[in-house]
Wavefront OBJ file of the C-alpha trace (Angstrom):
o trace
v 2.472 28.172 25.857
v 1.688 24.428 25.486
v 4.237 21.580 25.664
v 4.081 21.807 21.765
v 4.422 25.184 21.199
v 7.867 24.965 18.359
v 10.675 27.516 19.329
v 9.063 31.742 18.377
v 9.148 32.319 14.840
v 7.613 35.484 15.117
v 8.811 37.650 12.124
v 11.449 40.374 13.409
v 11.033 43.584 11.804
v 13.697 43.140 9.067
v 10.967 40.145 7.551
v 7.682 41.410 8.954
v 6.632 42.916 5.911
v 7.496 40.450 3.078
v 5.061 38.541 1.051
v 5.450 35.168 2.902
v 4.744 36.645 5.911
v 1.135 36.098 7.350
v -0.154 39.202 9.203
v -1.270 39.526 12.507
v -5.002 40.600 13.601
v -7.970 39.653 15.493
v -10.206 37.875 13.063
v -10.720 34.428 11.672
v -10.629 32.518 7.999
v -13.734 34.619 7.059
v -12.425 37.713 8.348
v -12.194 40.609 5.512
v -8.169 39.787 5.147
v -8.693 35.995 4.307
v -12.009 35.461 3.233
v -11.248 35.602 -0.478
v -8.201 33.127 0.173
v -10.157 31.025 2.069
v -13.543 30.161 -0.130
v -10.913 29.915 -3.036
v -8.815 27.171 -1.398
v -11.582 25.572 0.402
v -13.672 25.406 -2.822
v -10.683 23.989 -4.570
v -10.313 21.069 -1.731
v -14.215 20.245 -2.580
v -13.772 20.148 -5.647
v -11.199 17.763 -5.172
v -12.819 15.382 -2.707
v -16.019 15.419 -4.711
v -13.589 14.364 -7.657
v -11.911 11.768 -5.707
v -15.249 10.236 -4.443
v -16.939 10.652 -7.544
v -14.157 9.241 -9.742
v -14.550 5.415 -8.046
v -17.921 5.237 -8.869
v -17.100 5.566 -13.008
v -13.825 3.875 -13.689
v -15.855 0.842 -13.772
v -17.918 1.966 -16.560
v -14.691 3.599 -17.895
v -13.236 0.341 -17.967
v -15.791 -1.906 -19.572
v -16.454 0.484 -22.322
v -12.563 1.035 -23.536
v -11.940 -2.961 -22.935
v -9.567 -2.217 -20.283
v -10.849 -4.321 -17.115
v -7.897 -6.238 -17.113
v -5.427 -2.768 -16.411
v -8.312 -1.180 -14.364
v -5.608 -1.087 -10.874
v -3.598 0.285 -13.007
v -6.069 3.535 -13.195
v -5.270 3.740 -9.511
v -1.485 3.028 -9.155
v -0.996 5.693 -12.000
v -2.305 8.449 -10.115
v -0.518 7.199 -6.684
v 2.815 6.800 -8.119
v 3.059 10.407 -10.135
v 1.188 12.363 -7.186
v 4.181 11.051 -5.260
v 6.654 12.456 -7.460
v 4.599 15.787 -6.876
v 4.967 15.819 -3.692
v 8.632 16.254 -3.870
v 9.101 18.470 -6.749
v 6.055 20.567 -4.732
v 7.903 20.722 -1.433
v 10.869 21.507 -3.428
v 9.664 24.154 -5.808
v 7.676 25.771 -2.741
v 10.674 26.061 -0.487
v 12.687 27.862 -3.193
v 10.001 30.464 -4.505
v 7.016 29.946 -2.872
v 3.456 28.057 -3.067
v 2.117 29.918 -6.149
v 3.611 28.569 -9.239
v 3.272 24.786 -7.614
v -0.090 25.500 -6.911
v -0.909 27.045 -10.540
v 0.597 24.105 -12.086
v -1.008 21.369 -9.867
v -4.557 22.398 -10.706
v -3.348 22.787 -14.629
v -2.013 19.268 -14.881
v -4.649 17.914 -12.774
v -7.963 19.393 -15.228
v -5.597 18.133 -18.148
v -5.479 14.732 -16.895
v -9.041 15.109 -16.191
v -9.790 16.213 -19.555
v -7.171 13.750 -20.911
v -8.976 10.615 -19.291
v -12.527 12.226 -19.986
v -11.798 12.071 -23.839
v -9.639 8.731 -24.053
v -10.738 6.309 -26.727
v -8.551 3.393 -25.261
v -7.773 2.183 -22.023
v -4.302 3.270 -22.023
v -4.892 6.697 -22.484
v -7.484 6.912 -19.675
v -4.903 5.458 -17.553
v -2.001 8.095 -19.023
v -4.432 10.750 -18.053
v -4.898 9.392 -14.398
v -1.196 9.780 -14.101
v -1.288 12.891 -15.024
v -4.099 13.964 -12.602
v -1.932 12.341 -9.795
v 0.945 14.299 -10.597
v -1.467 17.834 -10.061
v -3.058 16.290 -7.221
v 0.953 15.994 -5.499
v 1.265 19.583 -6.468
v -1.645 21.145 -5.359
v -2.086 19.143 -1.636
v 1.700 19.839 -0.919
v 1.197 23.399 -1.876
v -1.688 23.839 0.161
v 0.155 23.150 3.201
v 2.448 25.782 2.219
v 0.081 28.542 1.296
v -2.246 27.631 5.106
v 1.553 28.032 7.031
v 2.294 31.478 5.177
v -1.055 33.295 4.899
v -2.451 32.039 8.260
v -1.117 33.072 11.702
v -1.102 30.071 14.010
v -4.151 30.261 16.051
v -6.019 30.461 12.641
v -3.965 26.919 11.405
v -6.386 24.323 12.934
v -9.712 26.440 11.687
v -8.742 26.385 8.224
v -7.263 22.445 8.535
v -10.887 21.532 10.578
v -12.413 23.567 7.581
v -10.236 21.313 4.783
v -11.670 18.037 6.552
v -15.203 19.273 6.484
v -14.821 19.939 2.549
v -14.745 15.970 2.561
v -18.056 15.341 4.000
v -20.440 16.635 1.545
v -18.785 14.694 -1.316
v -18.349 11.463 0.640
v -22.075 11.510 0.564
v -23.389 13.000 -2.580
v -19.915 12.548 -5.002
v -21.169 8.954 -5.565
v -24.745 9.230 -5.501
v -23.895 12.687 -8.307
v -21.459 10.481 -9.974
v -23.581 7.385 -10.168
v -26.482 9.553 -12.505
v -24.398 11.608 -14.414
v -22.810 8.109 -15.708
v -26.239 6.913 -15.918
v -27.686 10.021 -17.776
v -25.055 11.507 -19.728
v -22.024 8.630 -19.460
v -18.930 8.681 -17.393
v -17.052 11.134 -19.311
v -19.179 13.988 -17.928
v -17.674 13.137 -14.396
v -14.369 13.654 -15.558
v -14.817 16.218 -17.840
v -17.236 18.395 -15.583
v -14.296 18.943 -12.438
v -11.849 21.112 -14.724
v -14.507 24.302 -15.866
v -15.716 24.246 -11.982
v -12.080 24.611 -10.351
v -11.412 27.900 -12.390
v -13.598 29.983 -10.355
v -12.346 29.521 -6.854
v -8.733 29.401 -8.708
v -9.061 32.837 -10.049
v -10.548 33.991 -6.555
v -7.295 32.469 -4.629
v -4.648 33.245 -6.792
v -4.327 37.011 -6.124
v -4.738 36.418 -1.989
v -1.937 33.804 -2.634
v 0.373 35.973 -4.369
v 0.033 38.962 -2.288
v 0.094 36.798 1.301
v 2.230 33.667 0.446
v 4.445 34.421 -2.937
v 8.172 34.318 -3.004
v 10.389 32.054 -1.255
v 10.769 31.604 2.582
v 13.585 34.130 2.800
v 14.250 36.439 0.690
v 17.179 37.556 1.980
v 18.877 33.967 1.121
v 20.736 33.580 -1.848
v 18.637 31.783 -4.919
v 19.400 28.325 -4.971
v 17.958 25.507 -7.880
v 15.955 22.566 -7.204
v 17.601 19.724 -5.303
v 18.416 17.031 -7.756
v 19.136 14.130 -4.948
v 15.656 14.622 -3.963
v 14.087 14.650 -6.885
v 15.668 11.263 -7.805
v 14.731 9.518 -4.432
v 11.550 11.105 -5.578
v 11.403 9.396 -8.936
v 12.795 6.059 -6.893
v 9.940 6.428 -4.302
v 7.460 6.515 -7.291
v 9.013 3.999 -10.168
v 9.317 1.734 -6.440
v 5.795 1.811 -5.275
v 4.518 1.538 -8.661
v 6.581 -2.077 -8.972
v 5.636 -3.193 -5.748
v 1.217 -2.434 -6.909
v 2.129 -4.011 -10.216
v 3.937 -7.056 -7.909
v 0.771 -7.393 -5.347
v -1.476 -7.421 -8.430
v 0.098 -10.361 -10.030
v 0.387 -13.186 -7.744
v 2.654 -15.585 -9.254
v 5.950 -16.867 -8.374
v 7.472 -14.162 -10.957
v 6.096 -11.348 -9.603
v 8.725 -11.857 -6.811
v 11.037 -9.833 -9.244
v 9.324 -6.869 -9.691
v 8.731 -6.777 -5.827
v 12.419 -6.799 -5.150
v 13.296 -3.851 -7.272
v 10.087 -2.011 -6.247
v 11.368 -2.245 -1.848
v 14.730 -1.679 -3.590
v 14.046 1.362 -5.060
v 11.543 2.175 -2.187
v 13.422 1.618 0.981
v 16.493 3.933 0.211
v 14.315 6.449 -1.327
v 11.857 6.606 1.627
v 14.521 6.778 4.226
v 16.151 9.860 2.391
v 12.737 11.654 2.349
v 11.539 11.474 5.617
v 13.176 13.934 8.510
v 15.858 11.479 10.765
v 14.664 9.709 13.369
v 10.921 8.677 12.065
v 11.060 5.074 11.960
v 12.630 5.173 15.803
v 9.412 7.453 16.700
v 12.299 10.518 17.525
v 9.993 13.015 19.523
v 8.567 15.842 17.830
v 8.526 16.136 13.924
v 9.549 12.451 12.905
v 6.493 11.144 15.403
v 4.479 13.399 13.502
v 4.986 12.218 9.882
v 5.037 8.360 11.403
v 2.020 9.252 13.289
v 0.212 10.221 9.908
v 1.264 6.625 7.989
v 0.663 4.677 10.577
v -3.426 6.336 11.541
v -3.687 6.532 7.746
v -2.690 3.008 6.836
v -4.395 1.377 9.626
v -7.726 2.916 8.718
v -8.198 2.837 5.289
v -6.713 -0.725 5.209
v -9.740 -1.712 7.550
v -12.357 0.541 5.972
v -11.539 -0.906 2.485
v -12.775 -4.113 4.119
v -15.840 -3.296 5.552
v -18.368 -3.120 2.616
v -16.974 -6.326 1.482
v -17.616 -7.957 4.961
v -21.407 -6.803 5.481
v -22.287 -8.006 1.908
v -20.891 -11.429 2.007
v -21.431 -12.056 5.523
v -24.269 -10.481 6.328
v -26.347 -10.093 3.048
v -26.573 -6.451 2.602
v -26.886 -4.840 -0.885
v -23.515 -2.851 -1.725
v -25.804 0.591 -0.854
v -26.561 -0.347 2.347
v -23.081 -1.501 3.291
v -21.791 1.609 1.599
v -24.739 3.441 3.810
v -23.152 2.151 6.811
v -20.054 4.265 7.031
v -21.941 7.696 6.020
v -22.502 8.850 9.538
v -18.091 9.337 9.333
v -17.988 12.198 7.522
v -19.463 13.911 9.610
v -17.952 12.614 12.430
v -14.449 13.005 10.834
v -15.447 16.937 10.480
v -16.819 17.130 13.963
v -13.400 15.353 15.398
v -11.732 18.588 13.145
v -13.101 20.877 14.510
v -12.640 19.686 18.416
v -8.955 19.942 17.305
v -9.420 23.192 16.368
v -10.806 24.653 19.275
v -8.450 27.717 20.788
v -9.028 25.623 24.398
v -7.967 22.513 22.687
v -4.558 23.662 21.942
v -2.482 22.598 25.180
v -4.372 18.993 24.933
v -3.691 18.653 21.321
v -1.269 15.916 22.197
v -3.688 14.172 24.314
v -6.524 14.548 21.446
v -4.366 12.966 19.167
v -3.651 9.607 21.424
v -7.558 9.782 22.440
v -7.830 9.630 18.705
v -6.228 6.341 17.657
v -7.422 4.690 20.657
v -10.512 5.563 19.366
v -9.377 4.048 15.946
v -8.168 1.237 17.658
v -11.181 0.303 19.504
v -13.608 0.910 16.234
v -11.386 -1.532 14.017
v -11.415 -3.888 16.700
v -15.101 -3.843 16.711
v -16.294 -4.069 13.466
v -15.700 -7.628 12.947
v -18.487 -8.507 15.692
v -20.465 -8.593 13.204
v -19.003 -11.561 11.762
v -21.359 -12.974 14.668
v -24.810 -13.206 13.470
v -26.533 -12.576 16.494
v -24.846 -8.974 16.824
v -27.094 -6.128 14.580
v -25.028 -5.010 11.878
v -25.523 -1.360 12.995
v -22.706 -1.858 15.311
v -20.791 -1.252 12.079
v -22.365 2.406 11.902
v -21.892 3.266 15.344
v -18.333 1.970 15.799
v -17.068 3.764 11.877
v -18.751 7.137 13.905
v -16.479 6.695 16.447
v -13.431 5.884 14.757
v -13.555 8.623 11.981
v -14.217 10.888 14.845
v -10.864 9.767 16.111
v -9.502 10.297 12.679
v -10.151 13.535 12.327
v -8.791 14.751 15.785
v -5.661 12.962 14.625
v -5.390 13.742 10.904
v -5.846 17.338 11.286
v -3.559 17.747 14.211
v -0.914 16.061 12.254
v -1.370 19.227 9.618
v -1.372 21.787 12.206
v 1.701 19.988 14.278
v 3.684 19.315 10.997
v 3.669 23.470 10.395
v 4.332 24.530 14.158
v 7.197 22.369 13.931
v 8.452 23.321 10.539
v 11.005 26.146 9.840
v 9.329 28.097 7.090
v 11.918 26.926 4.560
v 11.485 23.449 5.174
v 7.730 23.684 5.269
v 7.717 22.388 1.608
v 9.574 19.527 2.372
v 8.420 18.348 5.626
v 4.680 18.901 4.044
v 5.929 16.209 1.305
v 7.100 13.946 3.422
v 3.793 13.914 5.722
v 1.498 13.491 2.629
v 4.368 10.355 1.728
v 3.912 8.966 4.957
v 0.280 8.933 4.477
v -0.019 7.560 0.860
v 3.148 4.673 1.436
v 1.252 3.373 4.611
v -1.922 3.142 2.512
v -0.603 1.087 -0.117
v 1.684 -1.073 2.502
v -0.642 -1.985 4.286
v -3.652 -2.636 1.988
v -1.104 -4.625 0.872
v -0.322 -7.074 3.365
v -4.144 -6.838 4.825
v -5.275 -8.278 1.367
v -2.197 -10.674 0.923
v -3.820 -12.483 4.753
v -7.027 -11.953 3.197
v -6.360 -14.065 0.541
v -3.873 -16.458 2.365
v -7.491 -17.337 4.242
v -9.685 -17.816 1.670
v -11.007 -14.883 0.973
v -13.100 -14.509 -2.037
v -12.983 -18.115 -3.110
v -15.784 -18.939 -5.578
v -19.147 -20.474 -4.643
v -22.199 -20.226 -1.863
v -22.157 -18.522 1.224
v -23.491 -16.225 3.682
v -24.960 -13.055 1.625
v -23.907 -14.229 -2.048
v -26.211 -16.147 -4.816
v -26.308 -17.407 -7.885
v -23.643 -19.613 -9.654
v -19.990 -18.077 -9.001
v -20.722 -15.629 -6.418
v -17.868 -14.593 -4.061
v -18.230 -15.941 -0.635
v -15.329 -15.080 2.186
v -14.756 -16.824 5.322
v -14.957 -14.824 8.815
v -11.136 -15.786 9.570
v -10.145 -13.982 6.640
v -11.718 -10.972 7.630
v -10.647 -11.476 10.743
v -7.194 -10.977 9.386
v -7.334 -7.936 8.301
v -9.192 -5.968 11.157
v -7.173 -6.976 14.222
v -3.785 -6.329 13.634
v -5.009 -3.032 11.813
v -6.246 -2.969 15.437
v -2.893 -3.308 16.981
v -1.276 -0.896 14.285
v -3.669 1.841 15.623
v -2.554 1.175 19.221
v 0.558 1.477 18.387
v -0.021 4.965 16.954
v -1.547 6.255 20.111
v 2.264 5.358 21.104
v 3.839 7.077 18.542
v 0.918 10.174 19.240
v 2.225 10.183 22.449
v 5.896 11.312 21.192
v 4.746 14.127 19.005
v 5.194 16.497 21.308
v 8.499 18.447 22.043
v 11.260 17.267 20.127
v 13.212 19.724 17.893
v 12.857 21.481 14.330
v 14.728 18.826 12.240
v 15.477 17.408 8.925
l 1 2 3 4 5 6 7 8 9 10 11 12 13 14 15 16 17 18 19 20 21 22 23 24 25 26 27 28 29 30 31 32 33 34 35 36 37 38 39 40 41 42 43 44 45 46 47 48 49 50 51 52 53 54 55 56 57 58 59 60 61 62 63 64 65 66 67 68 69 70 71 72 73 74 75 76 77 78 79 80 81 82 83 84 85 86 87 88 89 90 91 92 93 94 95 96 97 98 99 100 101 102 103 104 105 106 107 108 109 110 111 112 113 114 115 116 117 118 119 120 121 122 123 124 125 126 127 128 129 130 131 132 133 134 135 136 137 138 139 140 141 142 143 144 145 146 147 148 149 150 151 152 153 154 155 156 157 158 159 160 161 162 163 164 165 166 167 168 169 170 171 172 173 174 175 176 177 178 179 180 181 182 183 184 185 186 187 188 189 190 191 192 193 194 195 196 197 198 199 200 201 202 203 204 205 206 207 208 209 210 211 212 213 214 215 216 217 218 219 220 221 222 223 224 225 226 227 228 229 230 231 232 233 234 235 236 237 238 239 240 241 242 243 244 245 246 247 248 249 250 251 252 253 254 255 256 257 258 259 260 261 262 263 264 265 266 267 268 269 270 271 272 273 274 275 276 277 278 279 280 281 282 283 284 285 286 287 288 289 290 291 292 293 294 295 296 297 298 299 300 301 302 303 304 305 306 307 308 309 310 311 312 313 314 315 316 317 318 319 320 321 322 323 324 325 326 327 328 329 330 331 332 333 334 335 336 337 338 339 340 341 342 343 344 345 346 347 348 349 350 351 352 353 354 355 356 357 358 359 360 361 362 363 364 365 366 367 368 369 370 371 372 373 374 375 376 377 378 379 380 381 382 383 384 385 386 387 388 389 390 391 392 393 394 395 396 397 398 399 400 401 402 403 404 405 406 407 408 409 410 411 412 413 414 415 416 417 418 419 420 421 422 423 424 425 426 427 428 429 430 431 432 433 434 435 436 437 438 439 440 441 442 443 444 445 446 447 448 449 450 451 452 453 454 455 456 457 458 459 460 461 462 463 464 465 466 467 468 469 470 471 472 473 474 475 476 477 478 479 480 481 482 483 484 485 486 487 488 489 490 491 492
């Protein structure tokens, strides 16, 4: 037993044989009990990714050919500010009666929206659709988490978790690429419209594993109880407030000050209510974890967004190129999975997880050397390998710490407020890294280093600057807070 081993939650024999609880045995995820389960919820988290990284590469066309370029953020916030909504009403619904009917739902709304944004004839409806989608897309990831803590035994948690992240690498790579000639071929509808008929298959293949492994609610011994209205209304504040505070950092005059206000209004109160106590003071154990998940989320996305934009104006590179540069992470993410998930690795997973953002730390910190034109750009490459190497040691110990440290009828709600963590930071602090950006000149109009032709963006190496070191320090102090996740106690 590990320093992070949670208190034994070991069925006793009065619960040992209901639905939610996983059974014990000798095999793996592709053992004869699981494999069906597992190639249907893998397959499902492709699908997904290859969705999500397809989906960027489209909207643009979407958006020029409904006359909607002026709302095309919009497209984005929509889906962020329903899927957290889903997130609550998933942890919710799960805790109460089990994974199945959130999960069924999820994937329903999110083809619909899919379908619903695939046939719109104005911009509007596209972006109604999107909002739909993110509402599925809360559903589904919370439920997930739900169905991988009740149909896998421990030792098999960080397997299937490594096996979630390496779902993501194939569509990093191709979804664009895939996306980019089906929108050339047969028009961007096709790439929304194609995801819904492919998702039925592995669905069909899950859903009876699910319901015979995972159904049912936590208990069932405790009495029936309805869905917890107080949370579902910081859950509606937490989404009606982030959406407010994207509409606010979209419009940058002195009037958008308004909006703001209500949106960290709304936000703040709603936030602190969903989170377990003691997060924001690091509290060892389960609030470390969900900070630890913002904070390594934020701090590398908030960077990453920045890099393509940095090697084509600074150092000339076309957009594939610079996009070219990161590739190498997927795989690296994957392979920093699957170190996590290593049986040995399990009494070091604390230490994996600080080696992880110090990893993080030291790859944000070095990407803007290339702002220097005597250092080769494939610094870029090298350091990204690194740091989503780090990444994926920490993001998928996060998953498999979040569940050791959950009670299985909190599970739903503690998964919720992990995946809250993760989205909130994201938006935060892309946020305030492109509010310095700006501040510094960034992408002012006229000549410069990698841009031509009349009215070309050009950004100045201070403004990037900006952005990637105190992402820097926000990753070292994660490898703080990773330091605190162990120990601690089950709380909420």
């Amino acid at each position: 037993m590990s320093a992070l081993d949670p208190p034994d939650t070991t069925p006793t024999d009065a619960t040992a044989d209901s639905p939610a609880a996983p059974q014990k045995g000798g095999g793996g995820v592709m053992d004869r009990e699981h494999r069906a389960l597992s190639v249907g919820i893998i397959s499902v988290v492709l699908l997904i990714a290859f969705e999500a990284t397809a989906v960027g590469t489209a909207m643009p066309v979407a958006a020029r050919e409904l006359d909607g370029v002026p709302l095309y953020a919009f497209a984005f916030s929509a889906y962020f500010t329903t899927s957290l909504f889903g997130m609550v009403l998933a942890g919710q619904w799960a805790d109460r009666s089990g994974p199945l009917g959130g999960l069924a739902t999820g994937i329903a709304a999110f083809g619909a929206g899919l379908v619903l944004s695939g046939t719109a004839g104005t911009m509007w409806l596209f972006i109604a659709g999107r909002a739909v989608q993110g509402l599925g897309g809360g559903l589904v990831i919370v439920a997930l988490y739900v169905v991988v803590s009740r149909a896998y035994e421990e030792r098999l948690r960080p397997a299937i978790m490594a096996a979630f992240a390496a779902s993501w690498v194939i569509p990093s790579v191709v979804g664009p690429l895939a996306a980019g000639t089906v929108t050339e071929r047969l028009g961007w509808r096709w790439v929304f419209l194609g995801i819904p008929v492919l998702v039925v298959p592995p669905l069909l293949l899950a859903l009876p594993a699910i319901r015979r492994t995972a159904s049912g609610p936590a208990d069932p011994d405790a009495p029936g109880a309805g869905l917890d209205g107080r949370r579902l209304r910081l859950a509606l504040g937490i989404s009606v407030g982030a959406g407010l505070l994207q509409y606010a950092g979209q419009d940058l005059r002195w009037l958008s000050v308004v909006p703001a206000a209500a949106g960290a209004a709304l936000l703040v109160p709603a936030v602190r209510g969903l989170m377990p106590r003691g997060t924001y003071r690091a509290a060892r154990g389960l609030p470390s974890v969900v900070l630890l998940r913002g904070v390594a989320a934020g701090a590398f996305i908030s960077a990453e967004s920045f890099v393509p934009l940095m090697l084509v104006t600074e150092r000339g590179l076309s957009p594939t190129l610079a996009g070219l540069s990161l590739a190498v992470g997927g795989a690296t993410w994957a392979l920093g999975s699957f170190v996590q998930s290593w049986p040995r690795a399990e009494p070091y997973r604390e230490r994996l997880t600080v080696l992880g953002m110090l990893l993080v730390a030291a790859a944000i910190a070095a990407v803007p050397a290339v702002l220097v034109p005597a250092v080769p750009v494939w610094i870029v490459g090298v350091a990204w390998g690194f740091g989503c190497f780090g990444m994926g040691m920490v993001i998928s110990a996060t998953s498999v710490l979040l569940l050791k440290l959950s009670p299985p009828e909190e599970t739903g709600a503690n998964s919720a407020a992990l995946q809250i963590s993760d989205a909130l930071a994201n938006v935060l602090l892309l946020a305030a890294g492109g509010a310095a950006f700006a501040a510094l000149g960034g992408g002012s109009a006229g000549a410069g280093h990698g841009a031509t032709g009349e009215g070309a963006v050009v950004s100045h190496p201070a403004a990037f600057a900006a952005v990637f070191l105190p992402m820097a320090v926000v990753a070292l102090v994660g490898a703080w807070v990773a330091s605190r996740v162990g120990g601690g106690e089950r709380e909420r």
